[in-house]
MIDOSE-1310 file (N, C-alpha, C; in nm, 2 decimals, decimal comma, always signed):
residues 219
xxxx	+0,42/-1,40/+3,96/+0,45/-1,36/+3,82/+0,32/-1,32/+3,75; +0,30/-1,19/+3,66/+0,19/-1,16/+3,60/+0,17/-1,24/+3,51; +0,01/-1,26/+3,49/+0,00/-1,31/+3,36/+0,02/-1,25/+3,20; +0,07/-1,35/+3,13/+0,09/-1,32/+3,00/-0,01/-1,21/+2,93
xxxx	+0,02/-1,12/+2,83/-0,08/-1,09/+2,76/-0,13/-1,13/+2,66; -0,29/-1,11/+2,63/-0,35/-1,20/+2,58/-0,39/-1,14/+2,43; -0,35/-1,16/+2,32/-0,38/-1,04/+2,19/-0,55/-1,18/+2,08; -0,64/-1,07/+2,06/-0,73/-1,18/+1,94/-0,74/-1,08/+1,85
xxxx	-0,70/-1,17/+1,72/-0,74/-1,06/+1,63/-0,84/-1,12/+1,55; -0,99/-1,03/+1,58/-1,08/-1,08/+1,51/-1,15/-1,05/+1,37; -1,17/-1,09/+1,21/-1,28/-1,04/+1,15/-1,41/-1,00/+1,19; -1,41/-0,92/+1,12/-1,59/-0,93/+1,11/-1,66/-1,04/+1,06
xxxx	-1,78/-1,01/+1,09/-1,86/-1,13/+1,02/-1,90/-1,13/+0,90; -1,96/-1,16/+0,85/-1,99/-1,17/+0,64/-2,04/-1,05/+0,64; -2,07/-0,95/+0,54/-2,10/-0,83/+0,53/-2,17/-0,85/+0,41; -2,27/-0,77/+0,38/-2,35/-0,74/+0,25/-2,26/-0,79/+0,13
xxxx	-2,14/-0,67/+0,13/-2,06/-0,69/+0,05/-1,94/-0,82/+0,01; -1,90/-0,91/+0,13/-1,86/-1,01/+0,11/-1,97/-1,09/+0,03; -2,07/-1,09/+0,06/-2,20/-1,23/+0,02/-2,14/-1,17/-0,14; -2,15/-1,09/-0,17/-2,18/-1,02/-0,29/-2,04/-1,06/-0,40
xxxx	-1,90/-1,04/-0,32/-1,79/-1,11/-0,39/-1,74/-0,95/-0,41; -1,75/-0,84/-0,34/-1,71/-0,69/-0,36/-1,59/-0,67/-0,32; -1,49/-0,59/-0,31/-1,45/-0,48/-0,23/-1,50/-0,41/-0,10; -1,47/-0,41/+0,00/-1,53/-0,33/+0,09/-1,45/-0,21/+0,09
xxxx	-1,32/-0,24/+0,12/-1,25/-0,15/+0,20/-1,29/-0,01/+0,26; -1,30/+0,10/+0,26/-1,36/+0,20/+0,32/-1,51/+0,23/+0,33; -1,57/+0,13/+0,27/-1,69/+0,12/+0,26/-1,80/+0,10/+0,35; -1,94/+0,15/+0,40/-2,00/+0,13/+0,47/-2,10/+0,06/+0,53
xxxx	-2,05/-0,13/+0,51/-2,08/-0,18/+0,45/-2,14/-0,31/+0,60; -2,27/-0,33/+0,59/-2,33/-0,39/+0,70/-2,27/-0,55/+0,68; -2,30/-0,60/+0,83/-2,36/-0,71/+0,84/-2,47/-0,80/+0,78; -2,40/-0,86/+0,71/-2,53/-1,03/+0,62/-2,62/-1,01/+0,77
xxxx	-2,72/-1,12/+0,73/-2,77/-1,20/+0,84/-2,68/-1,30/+0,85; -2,67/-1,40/+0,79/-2,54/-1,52/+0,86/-2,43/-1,40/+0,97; -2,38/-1,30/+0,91/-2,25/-1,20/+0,96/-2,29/-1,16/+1,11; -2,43/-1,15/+1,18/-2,49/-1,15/+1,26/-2,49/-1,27/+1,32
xxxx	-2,52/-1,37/+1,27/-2,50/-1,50/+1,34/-2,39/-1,51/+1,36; -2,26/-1,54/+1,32/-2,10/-1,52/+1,32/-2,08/-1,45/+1,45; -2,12/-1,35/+1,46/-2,09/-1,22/+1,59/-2,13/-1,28/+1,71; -2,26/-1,34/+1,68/-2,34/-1,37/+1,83/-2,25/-1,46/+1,89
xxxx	-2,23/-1,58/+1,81/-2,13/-1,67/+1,78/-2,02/-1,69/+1,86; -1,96/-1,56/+1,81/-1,82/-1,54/+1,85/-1,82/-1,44/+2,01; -1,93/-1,37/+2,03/-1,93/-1,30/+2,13/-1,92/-1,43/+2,21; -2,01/-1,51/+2,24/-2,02/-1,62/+2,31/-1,93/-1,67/+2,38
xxxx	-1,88/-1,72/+2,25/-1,69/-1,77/+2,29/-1,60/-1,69/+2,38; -1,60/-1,56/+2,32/-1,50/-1,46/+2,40/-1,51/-1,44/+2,50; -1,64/-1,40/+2,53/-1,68/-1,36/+2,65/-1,67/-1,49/+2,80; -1,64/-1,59/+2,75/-1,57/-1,70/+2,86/-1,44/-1,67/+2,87
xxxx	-1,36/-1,64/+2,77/-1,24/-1,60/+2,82/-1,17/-1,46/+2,85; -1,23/-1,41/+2,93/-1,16/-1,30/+3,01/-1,14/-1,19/+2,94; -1,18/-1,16/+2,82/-1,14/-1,06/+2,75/-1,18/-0,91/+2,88; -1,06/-0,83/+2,89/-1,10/-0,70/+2,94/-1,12/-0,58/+2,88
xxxx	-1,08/-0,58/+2,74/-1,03/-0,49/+2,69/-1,08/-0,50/+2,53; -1,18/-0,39/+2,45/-1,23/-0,42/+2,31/-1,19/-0,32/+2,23; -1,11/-0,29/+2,12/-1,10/-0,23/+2,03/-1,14/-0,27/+1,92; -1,17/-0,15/+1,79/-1,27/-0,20/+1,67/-1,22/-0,12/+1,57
xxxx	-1,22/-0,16/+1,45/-1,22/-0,09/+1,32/-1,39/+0,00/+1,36; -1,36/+0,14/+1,29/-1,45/+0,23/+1,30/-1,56/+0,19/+1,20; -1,53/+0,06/+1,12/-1,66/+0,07/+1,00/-1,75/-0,02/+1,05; -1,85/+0,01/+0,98/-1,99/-0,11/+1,02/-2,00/-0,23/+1,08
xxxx	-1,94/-0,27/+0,94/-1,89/-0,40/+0,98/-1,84/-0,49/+1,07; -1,73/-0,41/+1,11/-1,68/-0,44/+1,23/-1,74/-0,39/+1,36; -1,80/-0,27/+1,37/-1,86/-0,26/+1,50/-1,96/-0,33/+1,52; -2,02/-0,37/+1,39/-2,14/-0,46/+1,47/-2,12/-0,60/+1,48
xxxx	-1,98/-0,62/+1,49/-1,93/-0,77/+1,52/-1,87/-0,75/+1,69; -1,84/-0,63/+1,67/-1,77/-0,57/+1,82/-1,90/-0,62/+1,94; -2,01/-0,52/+1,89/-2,09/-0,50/+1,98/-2,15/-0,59/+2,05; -2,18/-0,75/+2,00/-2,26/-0,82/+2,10/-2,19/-0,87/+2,23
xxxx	-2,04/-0,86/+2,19/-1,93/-0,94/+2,32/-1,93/-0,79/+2,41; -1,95/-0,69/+2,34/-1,95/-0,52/+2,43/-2,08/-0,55/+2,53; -2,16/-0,54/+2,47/-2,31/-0,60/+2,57/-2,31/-0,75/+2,63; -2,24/-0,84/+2,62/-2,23/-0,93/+2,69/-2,18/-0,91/+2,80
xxxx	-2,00/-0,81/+2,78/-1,96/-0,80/+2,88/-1,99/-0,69/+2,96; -2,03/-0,61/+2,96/-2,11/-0,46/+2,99/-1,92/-0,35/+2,95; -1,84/-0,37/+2,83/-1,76/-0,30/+2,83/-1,76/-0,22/+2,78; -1,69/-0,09/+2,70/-1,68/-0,06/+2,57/-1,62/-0,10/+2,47
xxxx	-1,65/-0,03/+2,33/-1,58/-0,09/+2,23/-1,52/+0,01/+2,23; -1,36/+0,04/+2,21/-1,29/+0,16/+2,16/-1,26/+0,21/+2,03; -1,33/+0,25/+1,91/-1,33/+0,24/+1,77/-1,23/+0,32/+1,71; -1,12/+0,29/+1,63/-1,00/+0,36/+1,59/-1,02/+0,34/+1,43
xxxx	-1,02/+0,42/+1,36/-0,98/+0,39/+1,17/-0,85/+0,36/+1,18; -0,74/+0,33/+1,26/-0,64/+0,25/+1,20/-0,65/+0,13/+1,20; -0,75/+0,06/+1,25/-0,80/-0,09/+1,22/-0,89/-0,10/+1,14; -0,91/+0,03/+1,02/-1,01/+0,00/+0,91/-0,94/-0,12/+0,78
xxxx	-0,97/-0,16/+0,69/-0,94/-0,26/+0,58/-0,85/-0,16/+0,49; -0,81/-0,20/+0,45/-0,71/-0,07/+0,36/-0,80/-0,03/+0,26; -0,77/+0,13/+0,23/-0,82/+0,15/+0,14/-0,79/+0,13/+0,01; -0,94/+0,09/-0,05/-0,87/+0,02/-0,24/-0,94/+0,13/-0,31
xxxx	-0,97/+0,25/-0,26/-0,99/+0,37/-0,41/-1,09/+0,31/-0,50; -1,02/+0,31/-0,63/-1,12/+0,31/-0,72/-1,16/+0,16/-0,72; -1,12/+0,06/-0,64/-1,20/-0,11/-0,67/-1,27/-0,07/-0,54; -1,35/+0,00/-0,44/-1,42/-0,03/-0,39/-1,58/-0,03/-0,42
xxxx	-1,66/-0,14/-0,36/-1,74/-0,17/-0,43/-1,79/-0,25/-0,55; -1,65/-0,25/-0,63/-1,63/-0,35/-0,78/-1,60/-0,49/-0,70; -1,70/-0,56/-0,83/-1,64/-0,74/-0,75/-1,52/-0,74/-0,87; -1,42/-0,88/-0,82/-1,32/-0,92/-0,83/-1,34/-0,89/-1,05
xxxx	-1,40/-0,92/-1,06/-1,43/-0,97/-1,20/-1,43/-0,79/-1,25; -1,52/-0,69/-1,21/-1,51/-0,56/-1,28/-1,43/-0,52/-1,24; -1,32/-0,51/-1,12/-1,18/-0,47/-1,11/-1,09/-0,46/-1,17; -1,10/-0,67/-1,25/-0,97/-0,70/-1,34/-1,01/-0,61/-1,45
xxxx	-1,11/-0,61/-1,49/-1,15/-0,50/-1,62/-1,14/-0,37/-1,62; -1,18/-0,35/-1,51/-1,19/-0,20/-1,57/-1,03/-0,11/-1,47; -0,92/-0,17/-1,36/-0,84/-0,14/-1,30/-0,76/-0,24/-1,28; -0,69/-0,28/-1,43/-0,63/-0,39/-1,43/-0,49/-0,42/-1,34
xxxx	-0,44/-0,30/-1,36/-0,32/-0,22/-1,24/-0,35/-0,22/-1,12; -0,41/-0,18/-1,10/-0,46/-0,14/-0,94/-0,50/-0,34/-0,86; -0,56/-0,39/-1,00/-0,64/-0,52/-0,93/-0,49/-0,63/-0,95; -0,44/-0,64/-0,96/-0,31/-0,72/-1,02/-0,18/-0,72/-0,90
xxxx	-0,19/-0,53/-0,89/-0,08/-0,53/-0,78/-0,16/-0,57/-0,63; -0,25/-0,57/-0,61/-0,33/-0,61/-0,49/-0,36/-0,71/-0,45; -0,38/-0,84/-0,56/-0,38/-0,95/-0,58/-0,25/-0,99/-0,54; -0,16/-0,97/-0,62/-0,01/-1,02/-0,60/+0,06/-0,96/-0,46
xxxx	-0,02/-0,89/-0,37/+0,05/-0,83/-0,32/+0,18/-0,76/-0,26; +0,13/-0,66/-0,34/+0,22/-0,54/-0,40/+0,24/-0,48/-0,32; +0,34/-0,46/-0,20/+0,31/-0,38/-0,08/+0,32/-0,27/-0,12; +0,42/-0,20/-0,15/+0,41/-0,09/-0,22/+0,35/+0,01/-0,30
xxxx	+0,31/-0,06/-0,36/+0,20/-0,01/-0,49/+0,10/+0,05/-0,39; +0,00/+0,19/-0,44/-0,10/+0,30/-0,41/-0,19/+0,24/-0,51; -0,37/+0,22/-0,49/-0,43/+0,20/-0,53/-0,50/+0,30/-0,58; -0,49/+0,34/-0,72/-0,54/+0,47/-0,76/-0,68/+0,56/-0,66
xxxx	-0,64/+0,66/-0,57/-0,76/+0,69/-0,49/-0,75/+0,65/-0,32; -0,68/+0,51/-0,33/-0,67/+0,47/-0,20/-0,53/+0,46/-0,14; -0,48/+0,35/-0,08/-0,34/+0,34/-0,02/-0,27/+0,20/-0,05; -0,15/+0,20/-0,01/-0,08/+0,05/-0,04/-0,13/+0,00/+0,11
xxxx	-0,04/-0,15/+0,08/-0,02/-0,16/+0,22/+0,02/-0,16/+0,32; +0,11/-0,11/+0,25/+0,27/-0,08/+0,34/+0,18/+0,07/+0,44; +0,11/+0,10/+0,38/+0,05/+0,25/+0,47/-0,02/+0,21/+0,57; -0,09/+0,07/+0,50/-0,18/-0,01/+0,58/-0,14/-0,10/+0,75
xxxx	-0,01/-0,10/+0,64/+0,07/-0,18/+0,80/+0,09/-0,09/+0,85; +0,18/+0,04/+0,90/+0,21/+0,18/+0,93/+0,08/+0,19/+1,04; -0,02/+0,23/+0,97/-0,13/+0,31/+1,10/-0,17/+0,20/+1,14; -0,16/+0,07/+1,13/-0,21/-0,05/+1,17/-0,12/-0,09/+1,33
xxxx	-0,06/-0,14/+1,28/+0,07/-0,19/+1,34/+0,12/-0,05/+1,48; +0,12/+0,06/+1,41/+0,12/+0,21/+1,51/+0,04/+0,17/+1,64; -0,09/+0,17/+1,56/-0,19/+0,13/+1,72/-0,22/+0,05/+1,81; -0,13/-0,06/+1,74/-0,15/-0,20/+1,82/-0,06/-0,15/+1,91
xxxx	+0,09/-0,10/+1,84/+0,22/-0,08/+1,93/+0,12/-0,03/+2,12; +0,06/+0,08/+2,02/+0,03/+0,14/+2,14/-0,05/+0,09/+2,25; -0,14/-0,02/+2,25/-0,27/-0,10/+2,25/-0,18/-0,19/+2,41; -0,06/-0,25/+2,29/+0,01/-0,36/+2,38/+0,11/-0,30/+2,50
xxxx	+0,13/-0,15/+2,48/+0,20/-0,06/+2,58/+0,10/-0,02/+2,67; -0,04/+0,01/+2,67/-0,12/+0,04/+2,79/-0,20/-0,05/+2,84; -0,22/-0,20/+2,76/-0,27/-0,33/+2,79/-0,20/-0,40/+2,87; -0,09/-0,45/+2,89/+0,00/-0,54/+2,96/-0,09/-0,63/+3,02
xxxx	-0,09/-0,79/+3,04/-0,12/-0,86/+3,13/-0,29/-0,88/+3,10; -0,30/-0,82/+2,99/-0,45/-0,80/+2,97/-0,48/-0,89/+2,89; -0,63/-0,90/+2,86/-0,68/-1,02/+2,76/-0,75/-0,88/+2,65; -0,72/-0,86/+2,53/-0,72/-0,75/+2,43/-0,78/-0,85/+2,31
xxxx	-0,94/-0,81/+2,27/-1,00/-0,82/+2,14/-0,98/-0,71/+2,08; -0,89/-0,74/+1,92/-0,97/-0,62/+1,85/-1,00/-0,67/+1,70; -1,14/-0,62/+1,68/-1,24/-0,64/+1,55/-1,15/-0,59/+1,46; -1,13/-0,67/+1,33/-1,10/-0,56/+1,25/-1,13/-0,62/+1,07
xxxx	-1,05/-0,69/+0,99/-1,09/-0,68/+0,85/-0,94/-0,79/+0,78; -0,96/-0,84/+0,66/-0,87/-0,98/+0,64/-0,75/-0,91/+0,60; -0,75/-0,85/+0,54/-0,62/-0,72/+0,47/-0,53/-0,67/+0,65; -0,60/-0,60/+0,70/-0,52/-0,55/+0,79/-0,53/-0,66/+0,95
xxxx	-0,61/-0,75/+0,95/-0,58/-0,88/+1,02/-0,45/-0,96/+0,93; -0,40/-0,95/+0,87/-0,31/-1,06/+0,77/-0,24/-0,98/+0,80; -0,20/-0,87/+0,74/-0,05/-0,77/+0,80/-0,03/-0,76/+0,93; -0,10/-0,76/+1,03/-0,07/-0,70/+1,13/-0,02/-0,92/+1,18
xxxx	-0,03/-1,02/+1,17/+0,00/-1,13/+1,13/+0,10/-1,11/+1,15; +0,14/-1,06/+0,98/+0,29/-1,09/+0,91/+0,41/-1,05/+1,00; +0,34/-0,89/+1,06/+0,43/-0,79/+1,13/+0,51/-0,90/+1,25; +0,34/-0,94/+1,34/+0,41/-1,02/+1,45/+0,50/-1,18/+1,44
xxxx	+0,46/-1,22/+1,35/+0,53/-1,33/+1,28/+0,72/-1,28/+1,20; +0,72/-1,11/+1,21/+0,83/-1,12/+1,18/+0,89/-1,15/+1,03; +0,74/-1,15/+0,94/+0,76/-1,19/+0,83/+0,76/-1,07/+0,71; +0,75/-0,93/+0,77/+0,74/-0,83/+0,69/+0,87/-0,72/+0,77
xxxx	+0,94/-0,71/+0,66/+1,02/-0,60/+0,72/+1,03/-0,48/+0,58; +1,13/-0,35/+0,61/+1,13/-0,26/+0,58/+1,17/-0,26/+0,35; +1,25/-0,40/+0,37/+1,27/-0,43/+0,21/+1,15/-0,52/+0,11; +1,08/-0,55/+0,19/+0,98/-0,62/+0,19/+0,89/-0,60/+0,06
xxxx	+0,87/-0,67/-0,04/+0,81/-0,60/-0,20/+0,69/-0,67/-0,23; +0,71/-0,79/-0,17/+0,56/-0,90/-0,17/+0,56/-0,97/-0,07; +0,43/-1,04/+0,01/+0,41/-1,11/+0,06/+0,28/-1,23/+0,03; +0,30/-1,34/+0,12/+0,21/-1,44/+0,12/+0,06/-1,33/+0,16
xxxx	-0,03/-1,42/+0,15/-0,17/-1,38/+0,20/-0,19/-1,52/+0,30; -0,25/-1,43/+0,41/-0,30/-1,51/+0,54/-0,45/-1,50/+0,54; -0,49/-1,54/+0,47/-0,69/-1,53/+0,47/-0,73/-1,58/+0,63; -0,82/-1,51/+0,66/-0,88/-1,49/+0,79/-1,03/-1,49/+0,76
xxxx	-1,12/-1,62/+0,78/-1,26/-1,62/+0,72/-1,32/-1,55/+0,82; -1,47/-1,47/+0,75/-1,56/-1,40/+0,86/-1,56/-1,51/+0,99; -1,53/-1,36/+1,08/-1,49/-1,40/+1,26/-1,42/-1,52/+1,26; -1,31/-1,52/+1,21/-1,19/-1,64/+1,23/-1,11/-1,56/+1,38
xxxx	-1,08/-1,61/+1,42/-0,97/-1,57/+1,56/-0,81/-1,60/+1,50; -0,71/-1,50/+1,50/-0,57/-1,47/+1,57/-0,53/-1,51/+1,68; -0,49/-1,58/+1,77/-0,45/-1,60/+1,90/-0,28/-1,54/+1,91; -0,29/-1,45/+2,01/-0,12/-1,45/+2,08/-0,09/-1,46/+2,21
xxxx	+0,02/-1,44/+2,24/+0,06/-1,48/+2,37/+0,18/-1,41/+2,36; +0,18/-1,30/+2,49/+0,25/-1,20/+2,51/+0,35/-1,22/+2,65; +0,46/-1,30/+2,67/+0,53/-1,27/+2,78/+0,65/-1,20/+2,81; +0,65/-1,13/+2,68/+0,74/-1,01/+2,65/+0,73/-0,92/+2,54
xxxx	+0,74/-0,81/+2,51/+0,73/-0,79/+2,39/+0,81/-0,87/+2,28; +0,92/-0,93/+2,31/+0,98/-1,00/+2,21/+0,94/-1,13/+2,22; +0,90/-1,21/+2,34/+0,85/-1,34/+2,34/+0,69/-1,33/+2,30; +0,65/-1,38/+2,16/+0,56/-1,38/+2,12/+0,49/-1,51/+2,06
xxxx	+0,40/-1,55/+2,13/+0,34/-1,72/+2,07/+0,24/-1,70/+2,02; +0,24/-1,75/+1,91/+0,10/-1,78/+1,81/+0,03/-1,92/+1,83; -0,11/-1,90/+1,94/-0,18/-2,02/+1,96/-0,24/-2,02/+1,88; -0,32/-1,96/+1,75/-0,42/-2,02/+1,65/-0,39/-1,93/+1,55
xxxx	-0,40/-1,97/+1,45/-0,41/-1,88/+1,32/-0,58/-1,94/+1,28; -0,66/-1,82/+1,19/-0,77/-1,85/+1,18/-0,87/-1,98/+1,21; -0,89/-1,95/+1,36/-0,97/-2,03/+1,47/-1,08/-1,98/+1,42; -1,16/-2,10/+1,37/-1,33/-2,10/+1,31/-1,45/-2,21/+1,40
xxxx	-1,34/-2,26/+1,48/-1,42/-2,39/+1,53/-1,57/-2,34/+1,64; -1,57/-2,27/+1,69/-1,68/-2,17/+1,71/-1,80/-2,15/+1,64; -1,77/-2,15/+1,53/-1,89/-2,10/+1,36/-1,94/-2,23/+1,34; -1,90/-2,33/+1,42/-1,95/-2,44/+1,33/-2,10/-2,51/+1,33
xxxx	-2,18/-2,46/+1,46/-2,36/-2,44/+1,44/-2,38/-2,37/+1,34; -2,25/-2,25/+1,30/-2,36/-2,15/+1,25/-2,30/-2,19/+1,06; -2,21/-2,22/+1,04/-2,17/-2,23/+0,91/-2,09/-2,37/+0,88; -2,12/-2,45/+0,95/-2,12/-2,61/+0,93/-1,91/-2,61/+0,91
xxxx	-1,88/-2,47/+0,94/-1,69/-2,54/+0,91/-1,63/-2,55/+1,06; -1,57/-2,62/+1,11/-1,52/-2,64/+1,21/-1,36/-2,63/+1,21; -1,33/-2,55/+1,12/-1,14/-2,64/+1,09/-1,11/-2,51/+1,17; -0,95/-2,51/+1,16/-0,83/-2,41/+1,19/-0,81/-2,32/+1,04
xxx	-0,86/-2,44/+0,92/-0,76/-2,41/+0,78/-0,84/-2,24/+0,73; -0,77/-2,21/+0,67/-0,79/-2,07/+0,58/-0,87/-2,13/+0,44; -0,94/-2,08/+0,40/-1,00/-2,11/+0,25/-1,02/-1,98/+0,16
């Protein structure tokens, strides 16, 4: 019998703009130093378990979370923008605080999330799930049997969650938020496309030389 396939879905590590309390989303936006520690971190870990296969959000951030488990394992990273962070338009860049102020609309339905709702400039999330969810489809149709990391960001790691959890469908007007801390792990388990097991939701226990948390929990 083949083995199961193996899905992780990982953040990035802390970025400039996380330290900072910003918006990233389309933004070009590096690696902290801690966010660097986080990666080495997490390459570490991965790279004992079998991963064959690396895909990556195309932005900074994420590739250079990609890259140390790519040089660990001598693979490539495969970089796609439909594993970028959704675009938020006019709040990128703005921290939470000049958002509410100056795009009280835009910051309100995003917060509450608004699947629907277009962020003046950027996209919902419903667009977010769409090119998201698109590529995994395709990811899990040429992977089979495989062990599959892909880098990606908390917005479209949480949807793409929801999708396989079954907890987002087509009527769908709001949902929960699944916070995913820099380089938290997703675990699945693939023995069919419809038999789907969720072994971890935001796995941190790894981080914990480098950021003293050890838990499973979301914060």
């Amino acid at each position: 019998m083949p083995p199961p396939t193996r899905l992780y879905l990982i953040r990035h590590g802390q970025s400039a703009g996380n330290a900072e309390g910003r918006f990233g989303g389309h933004g070009p936006t590096p690696l902290s130093e801690l966010g660097r520690k986080q990666a080495e971190a997490t390459a570490k870990l991965l790279a004992k378990e079998g991963i064959n296969v690396i895909y990556s959000s195309d932005l900074d951030r994420a590739m250079q979370t990609a890259e140390p488990l790519a040089k660990l394992l001598d693979i490539h990273v495969h970089a796609s923008p439909a594993f970028r962070e959704r675009h938020v338009g006019v709040l990128e860049g703005l921290t939470f605080d000049e958002s509410k102020e100056r795009h009280p609309k835009d910051y309100f339905a995003l917060v509450n999330r608004n699947v629907n709702h277009v962020i003046s400039g950027g996209e919902s999330y419903r667009h977010l799930l769409k090119r998201a969810t698109s590529k995994l489809n395709e990811i899990l149709r040429n992977h089979q049997h495989e062990r599959i990391a892909i880098f990606s960001h908390t917005g479209a790691i949480c949807y793409l969650t929801l999708n396989l959890l079954g907890a987002i469908h087509r009527g769908t007007k709001t949902t929960p938020w699944l916070i995913t801390s820099n380089c938290g792990i997703n675990r699945f388990e693939f023995r069919s496309r419809s038999n789907v097991r969720v072994l971890a939701i935001n796995d941190t226990r790894h981080l914990a030389a480098v950021t003293g948390n050890d838990s499973f929990a979301a914060r």
